[in-house]
py3Dmol code that shows the C-alpha trace and the ligand (Angstrom):
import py3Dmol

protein = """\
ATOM      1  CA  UNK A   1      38.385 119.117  80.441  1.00  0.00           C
ATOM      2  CA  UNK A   2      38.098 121.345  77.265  1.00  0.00           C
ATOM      3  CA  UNK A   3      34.635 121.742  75.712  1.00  0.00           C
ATOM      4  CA  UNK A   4      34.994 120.282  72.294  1.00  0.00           C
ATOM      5  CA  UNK A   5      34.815 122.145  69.072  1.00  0.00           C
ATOM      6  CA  UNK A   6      31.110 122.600  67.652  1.00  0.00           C
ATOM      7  CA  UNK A   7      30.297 119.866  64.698  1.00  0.00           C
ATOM      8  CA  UNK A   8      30.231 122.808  61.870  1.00  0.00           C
ATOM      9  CA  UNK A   9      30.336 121.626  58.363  1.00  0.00           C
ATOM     10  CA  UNK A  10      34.232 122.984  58.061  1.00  0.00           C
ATOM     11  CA  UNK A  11      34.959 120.714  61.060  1.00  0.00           C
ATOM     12  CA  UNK A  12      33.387 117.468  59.399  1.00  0.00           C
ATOM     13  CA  UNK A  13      34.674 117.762  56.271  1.00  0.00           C
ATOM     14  CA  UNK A  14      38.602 118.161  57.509  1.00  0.00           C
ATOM     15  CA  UNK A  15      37.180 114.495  58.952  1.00  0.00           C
ATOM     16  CA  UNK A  16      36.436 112.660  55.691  1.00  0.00           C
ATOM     17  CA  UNK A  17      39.133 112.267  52.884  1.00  0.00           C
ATOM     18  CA  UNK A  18      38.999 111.935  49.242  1.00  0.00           C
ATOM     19  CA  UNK A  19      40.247 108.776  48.331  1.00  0.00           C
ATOM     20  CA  UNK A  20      40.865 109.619  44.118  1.00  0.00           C
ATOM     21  CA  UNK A  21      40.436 106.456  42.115  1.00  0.00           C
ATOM     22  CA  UNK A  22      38.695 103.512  44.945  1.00  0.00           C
ATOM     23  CA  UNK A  23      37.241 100.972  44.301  1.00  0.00           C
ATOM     24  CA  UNK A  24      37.423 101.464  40.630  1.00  0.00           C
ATOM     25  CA  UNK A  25      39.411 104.414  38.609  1.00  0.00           C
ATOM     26  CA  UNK A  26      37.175 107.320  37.997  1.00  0.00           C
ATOM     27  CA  UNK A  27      35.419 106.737  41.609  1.00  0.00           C
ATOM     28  CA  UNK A  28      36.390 109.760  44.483  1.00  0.00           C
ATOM     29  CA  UNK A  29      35.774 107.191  47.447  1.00  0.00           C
ATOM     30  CA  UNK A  30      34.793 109.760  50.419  1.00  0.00           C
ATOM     31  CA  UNK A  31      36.517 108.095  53.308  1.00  0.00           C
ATOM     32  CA  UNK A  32      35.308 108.292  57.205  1.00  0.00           C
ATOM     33  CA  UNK A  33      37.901 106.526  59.346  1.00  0.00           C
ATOM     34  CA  UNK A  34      38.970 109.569  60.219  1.00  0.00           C
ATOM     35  CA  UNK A  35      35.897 110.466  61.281  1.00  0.00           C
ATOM     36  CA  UNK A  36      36.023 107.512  63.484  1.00  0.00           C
ATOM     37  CA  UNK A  37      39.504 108.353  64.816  1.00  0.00           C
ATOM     38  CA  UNK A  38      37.897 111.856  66.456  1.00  0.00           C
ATOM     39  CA  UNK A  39      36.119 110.788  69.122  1.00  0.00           C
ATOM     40  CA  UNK A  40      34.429 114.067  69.656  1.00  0.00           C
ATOM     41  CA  UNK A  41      33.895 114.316  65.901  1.00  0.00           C
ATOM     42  CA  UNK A  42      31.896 110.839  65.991  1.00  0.00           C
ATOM     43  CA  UNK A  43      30.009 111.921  68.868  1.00  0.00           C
ATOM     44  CA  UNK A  44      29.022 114.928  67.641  1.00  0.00           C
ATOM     45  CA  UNK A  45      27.777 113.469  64.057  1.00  0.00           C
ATOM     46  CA  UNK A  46      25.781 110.772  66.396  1.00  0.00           C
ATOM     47  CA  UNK A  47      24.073 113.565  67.893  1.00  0.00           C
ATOM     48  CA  UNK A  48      23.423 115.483  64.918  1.00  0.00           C
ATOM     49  CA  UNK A  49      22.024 112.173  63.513  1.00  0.00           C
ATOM     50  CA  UNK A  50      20.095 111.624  66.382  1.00  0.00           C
ATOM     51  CA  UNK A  51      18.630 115.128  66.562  1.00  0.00           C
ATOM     52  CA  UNK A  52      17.613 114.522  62.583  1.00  0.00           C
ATOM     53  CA  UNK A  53      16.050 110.779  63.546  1.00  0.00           C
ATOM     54  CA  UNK A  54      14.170 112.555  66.246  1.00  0.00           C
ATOM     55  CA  UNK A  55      13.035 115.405  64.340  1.00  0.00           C
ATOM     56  CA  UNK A  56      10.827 112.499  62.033  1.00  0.00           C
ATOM     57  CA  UNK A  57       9.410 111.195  64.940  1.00  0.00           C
ATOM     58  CA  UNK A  58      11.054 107.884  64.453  1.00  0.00           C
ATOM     59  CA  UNK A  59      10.153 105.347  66.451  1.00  0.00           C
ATOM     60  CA  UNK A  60      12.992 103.036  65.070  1.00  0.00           C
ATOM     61  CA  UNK A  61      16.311 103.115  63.381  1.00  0.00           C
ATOM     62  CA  UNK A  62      17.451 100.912  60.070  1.00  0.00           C
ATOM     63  CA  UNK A  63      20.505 100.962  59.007  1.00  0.00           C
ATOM     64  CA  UNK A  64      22.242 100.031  55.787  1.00  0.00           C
ATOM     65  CA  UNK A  65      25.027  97.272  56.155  1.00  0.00           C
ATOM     66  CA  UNK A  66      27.399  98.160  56.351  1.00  0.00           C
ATOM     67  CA  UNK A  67      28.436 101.846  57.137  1.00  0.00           C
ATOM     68  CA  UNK A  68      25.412 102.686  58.287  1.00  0.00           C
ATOM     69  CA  UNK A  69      25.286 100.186  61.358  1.00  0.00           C
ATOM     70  CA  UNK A  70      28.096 102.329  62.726  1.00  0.00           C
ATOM     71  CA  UNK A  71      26.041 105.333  63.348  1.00  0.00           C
ATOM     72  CA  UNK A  72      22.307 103.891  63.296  1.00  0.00           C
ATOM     73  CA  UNK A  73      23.252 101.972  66.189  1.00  0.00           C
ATOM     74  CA  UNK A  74      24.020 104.763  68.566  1.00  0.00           C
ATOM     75  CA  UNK A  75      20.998 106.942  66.881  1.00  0.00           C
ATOM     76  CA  UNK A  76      18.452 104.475  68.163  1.00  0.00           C
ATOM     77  CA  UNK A  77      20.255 104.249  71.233  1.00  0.00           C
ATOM     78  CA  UNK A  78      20.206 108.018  71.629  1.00  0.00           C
ATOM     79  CA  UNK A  79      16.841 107.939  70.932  1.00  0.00           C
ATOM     80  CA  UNK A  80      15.827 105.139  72.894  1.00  0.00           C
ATOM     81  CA  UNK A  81      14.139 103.087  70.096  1.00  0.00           C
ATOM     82  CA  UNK A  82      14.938  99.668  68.117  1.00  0.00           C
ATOM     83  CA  UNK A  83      17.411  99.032  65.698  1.00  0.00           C
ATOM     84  CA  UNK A  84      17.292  97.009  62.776  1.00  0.00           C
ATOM     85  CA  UNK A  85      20.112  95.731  60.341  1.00  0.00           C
ATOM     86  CA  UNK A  86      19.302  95.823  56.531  1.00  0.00           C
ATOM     87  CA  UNK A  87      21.816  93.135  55.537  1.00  0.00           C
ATOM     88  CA  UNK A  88      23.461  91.929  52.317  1.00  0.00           C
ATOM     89  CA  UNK A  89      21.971  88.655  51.320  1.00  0.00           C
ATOM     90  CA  UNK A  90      23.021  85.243  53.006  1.00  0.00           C
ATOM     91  CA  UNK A  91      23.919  86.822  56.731  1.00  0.00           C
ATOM     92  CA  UNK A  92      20.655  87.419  57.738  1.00  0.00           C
ATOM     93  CA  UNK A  93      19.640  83.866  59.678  1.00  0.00           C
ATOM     94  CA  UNK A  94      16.091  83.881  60.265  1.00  0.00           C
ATOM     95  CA  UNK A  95      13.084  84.474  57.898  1.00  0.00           C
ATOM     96  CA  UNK A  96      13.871  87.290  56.217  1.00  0.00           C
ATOM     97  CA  UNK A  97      12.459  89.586  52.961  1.00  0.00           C
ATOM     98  CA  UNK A  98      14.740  90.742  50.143  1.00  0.00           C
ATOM     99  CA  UNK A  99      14.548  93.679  47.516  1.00  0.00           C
ATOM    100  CA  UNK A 100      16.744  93.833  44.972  1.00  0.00           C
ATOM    101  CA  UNK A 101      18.402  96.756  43.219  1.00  0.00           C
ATOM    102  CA  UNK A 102      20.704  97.922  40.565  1.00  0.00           C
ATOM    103  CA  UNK A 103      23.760  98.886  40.746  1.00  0.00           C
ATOM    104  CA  UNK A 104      25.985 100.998  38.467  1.00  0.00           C
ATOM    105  CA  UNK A 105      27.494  97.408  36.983  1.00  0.00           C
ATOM    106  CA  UNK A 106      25.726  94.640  38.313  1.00  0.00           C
ATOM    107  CA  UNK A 107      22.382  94.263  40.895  1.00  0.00           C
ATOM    108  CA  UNK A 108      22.554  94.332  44.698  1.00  0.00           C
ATOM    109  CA  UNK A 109      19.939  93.317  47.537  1.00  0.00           C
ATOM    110  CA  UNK A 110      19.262  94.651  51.033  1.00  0.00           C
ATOM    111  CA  UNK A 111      17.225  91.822  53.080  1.00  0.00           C
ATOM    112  CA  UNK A 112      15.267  92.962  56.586  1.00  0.00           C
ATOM    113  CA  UNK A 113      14.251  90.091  59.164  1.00  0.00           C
ATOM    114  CA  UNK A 114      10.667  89.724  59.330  1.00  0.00           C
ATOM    115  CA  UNK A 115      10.891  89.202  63.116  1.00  0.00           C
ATOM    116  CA  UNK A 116      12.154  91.547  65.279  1.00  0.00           C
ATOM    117  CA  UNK A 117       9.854  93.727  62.869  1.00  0.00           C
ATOM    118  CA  UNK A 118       9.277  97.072  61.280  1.00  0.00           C
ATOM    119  CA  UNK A 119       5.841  96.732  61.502  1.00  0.00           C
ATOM    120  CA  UNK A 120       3.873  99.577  62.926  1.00  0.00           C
ATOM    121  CA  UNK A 121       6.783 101.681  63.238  1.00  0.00           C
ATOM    122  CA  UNK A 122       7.970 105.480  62.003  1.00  0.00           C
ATOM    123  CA  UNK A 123      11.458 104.041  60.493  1.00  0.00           C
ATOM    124  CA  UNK A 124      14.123 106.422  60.317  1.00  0.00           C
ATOM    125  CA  UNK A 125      16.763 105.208  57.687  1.00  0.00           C
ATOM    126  CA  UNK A 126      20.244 105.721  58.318  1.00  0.00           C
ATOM    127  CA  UNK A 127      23.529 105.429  55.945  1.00  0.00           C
ATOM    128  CA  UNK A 128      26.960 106.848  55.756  1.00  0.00           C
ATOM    129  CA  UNK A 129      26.393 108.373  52.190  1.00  0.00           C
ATOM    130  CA  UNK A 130      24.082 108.973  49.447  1.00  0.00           C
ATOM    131  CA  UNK A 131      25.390 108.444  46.171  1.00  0.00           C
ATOM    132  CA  UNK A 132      22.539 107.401  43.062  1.00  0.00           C
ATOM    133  CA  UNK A 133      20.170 106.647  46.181  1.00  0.00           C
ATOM    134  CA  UNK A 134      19.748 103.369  44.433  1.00  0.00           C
ATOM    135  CA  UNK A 135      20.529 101.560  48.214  1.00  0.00           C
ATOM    136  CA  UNK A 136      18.354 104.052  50.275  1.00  0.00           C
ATOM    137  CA  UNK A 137      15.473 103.505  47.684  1.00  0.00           C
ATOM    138  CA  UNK A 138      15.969  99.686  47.824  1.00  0.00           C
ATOM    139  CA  UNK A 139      15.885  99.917  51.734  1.00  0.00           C
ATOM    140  CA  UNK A 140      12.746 102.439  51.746  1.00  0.00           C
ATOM    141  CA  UNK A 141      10.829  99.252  49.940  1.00  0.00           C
ATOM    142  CA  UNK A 142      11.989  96.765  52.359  1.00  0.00           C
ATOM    143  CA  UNK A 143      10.937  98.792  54.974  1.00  0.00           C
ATOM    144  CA  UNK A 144       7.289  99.559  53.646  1.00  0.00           C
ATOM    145  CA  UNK A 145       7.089  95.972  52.356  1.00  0.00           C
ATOM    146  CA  UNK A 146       7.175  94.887  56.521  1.00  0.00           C
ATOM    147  CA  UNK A 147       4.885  97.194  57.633  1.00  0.00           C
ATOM    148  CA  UNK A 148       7.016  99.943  58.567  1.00  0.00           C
ATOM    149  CA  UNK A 149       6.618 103.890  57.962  1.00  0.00           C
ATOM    150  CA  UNK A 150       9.714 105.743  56.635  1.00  0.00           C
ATOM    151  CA  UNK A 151       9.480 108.291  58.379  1.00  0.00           C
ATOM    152  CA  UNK A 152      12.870 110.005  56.752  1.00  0.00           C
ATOM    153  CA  UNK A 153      16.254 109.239  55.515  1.00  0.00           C
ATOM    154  CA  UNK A 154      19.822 110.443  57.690  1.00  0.00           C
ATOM    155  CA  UNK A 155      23.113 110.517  56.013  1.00  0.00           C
ATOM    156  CA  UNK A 156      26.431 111.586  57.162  1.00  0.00           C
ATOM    157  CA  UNK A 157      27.642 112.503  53.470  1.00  0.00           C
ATOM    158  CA  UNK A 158      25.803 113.530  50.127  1.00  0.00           C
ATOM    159  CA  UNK A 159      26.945 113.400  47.127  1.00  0.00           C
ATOM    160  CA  UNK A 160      24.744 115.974  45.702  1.00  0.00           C
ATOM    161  CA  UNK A 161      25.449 115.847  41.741  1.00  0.00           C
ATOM    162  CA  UNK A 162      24.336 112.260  41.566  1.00  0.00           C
ATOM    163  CA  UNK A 163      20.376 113.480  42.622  1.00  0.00           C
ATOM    164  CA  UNK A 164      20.307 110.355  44.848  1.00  0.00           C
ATOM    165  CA  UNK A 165      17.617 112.511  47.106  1.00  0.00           C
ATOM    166  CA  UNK A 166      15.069 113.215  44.260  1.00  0.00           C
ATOM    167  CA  UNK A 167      15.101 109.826  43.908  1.00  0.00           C
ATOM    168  CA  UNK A 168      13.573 109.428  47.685  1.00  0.00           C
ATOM    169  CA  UNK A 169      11.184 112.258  47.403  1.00  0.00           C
ATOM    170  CA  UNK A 170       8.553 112.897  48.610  1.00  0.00           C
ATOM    171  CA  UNK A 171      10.586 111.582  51.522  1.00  0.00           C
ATOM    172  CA  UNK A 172      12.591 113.684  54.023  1.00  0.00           C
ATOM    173  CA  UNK A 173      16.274 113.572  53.420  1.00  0.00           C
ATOM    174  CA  UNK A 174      18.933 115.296  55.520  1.00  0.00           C
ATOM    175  CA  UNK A 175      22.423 114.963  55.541  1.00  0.00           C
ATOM    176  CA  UNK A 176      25.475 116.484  57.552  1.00  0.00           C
ATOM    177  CA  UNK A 177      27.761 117.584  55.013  1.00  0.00           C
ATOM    178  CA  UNK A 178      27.023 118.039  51.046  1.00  0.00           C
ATOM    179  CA  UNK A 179      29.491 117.415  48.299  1.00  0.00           C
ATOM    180  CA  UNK A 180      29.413 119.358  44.901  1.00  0.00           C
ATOM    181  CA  UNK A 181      31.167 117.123  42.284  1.00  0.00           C
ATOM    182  CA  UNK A 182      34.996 116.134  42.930  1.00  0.00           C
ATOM    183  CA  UNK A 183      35.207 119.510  45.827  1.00  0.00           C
TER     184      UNK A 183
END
"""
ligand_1 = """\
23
AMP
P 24.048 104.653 46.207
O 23.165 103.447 46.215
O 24.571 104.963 44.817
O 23.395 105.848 46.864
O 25.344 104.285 47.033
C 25.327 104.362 48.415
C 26.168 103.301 49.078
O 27.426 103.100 48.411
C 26.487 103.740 50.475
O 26.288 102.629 51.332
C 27.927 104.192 50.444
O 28.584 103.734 51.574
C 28.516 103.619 49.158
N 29.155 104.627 48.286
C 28.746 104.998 47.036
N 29.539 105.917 46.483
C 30.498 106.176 47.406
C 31.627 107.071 47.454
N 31.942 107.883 46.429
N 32.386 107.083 48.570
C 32.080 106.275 49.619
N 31.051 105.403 49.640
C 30.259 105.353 48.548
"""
view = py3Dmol.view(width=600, height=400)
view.addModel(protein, "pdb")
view.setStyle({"model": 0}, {"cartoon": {"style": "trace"}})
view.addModel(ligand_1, "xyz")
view.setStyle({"model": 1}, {"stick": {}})
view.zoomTo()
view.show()
């Protein structure tokens, strides 16, 4: 077996795509299926993820429906802690609390189950991308609003010219690969 090509940030990009003009006109979607094609690629974000999610001393992983399920799951699992899913509303079947948040056109929520619970715990927040940071922000008070610590925020992409991470401060916010405008 070969070893497998260090996770730089040269090798992650050539795994995400520019999708010009999704969901909307004007909107450079930043695609990771292929990501998700490269097994070695996925496992190697995972791990970087993980090693960020350790580095805050989290105790648990949330993750943002729905992107970030795909890699908080096997963060927590790396790291040996819970998971818990921050869900749109209306999927979420037991008692649950909600935050809402607004969106470029519109308002969102994120809603957290009050049981299993946050409570107690150093949260690490997990997401495929940070855009405004309106979504991490939103899950950050759901998280507090249980009980829970954030302990820091891990993202796959940012999108840097949007300032989504002064928007967390003065949380920790790390993220694999960085984009400057339409790059
Ligand atoms: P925001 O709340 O603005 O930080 O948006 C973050 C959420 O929207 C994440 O869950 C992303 O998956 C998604 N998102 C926002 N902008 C993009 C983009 N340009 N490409 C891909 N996903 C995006």
């Amino acid at each position: 077996m070969t070893a497998s090509a260090p996770l730089d940030g040269g090798r992650l990009r050539a795994l995400i795509r520019a999708i010009p003009d999704f969901p909307e006109p004007g909107i450079l979607f930043r695609d990771i299926t292929p990501l998700l094609h490269d097994p070695d690629g996925l496992r190697q974000t995972n791990d970087a993820l993980a090693e960020v999610a350790r580095d805050y001393g989290a105790t648990l992983v949330a993750g943002i429906e729905a992107r970030g399920f795909i890699f908080g799951v096997p963060v927590a699992e790396r790291l040996g802690v819970p998971f818990v899913p921050m869900r749109k509303p209306g999927k979420l079947p037991a008692d649950r609390a909600s935050v809402a948040y607004e969106l470029e056109y519109g308002s969102a929520a994120l809603e957290l189950h009050r049981d299993p619970s946050v409570d107690g715990h150093r949260v690490a927040i997990v997401d495929d991308l940070i855009a405004t940071g309106g979504t991490a922000e939103a899950a950050a008070q759901l998280v507090a609003g249980l009980g829970g610590e954030v302990a820091g925020f891990a993202f796959v992409v940012e999108l840097a010219e949007l300032g989504g991470r002064d928007r967390l401060a003065p949380h920790g916010v790390t993220s694999l690969v960085t984009y400057q405008g339409a790059e």
